[in-house]
N, C-alpha and C positions, 0 to 999 in steps of 0.2 A: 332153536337157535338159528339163525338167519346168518346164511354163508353164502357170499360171492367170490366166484374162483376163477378167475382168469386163467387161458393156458393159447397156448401160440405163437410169442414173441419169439425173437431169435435174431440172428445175424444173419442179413441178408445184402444185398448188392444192389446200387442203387439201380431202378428200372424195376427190381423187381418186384415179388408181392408176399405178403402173409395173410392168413387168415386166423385172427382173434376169435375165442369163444368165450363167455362167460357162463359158466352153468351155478344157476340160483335157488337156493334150497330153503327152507323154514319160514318160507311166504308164500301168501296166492298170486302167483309171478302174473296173472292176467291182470293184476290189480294195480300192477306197477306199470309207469314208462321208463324204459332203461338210457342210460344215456353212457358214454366213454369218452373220457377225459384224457388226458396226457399232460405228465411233468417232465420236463427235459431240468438239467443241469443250473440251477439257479434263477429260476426261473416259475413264476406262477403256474397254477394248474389251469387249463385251460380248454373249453368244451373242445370235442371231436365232434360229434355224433349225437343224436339221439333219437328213440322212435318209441309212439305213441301205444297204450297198452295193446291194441286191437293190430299193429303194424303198420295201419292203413297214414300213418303219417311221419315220416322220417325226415330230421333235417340234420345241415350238414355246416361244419364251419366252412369260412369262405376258402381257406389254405387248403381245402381236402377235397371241396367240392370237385367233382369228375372222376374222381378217383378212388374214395371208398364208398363201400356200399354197406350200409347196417341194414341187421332183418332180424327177425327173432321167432324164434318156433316156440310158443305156449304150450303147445305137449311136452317138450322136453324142456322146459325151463331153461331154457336158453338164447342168449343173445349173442350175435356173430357181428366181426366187423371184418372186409373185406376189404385189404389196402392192396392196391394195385401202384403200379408207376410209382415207386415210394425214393423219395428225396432221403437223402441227409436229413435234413431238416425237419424231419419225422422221427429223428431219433429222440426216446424218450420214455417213459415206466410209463403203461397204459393201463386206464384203471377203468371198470364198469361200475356203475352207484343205479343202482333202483329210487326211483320218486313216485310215492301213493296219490294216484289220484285218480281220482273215479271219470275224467275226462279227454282229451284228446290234446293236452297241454304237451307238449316237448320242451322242456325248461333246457336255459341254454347254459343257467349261470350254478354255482357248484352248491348254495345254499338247497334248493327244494328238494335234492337227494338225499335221502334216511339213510340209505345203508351204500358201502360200499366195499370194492374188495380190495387186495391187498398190492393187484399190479401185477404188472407182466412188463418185462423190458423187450425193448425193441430198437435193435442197433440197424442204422442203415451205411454203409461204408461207401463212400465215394470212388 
């Protein structure tokens, strides 16, 4: 059975930071590239993040560039996002989604991910 678990949202202030984890279980996580989405309030789901199975290639929406950093450690089946300087406007349920593919693809858009998990909320207070 194939679980992704989000954990690290919370309320936080704006300026400041959190660190998302995803830990990903009942796949061969080297096989995947992960990516984290976010849905805010009425509103489409919408790429954050994502990075290539190997790590060696991470891209970033234009709203977040400078400010989060994604990585992922393939020994511990896991993928981390690092939101620094974090707006209001970053508030929102953040989600990790695994996409199979045997190559260096970062998919931006929310079709090429098979699995995903279930969120993690992320309030930023002004």
């Amino acid at each position: 059975q194939v679980q992704l678990v989000e954990s690290g949202g919370g309320l936080v202030q704006a300026g400041g930071s959190l660190r998302l984890s995803c830990a990903v279980s009942g796949l061969t996580f080297s096989n995947y590239a992960m990516g984290w989405f976010r849905q805010a309030p009425g509103k489409a789901r919408e790429f954050v993040s994502g990075v290539s199975r190997s790590g060696g290639t991470a891209v970033y929406s234009d709203p977040v560039k400078g400010r989060f950093t994604i990585s992922r450690d393939n020994a511990k089946n896991t993928v981390y996002l690092q939101m620094d300087s974090l707006k209001s406007e970053d508030t929102a349920v953040y989600y990790c989604a695994a996409d199979l593919n045997f190559g260096t693809r970062v998919a931006t858009t929310t079709t090429p991910y098979h699995y995903w998990g279930q969120g993690t909320q992320v309030t930023v207070s002004s």
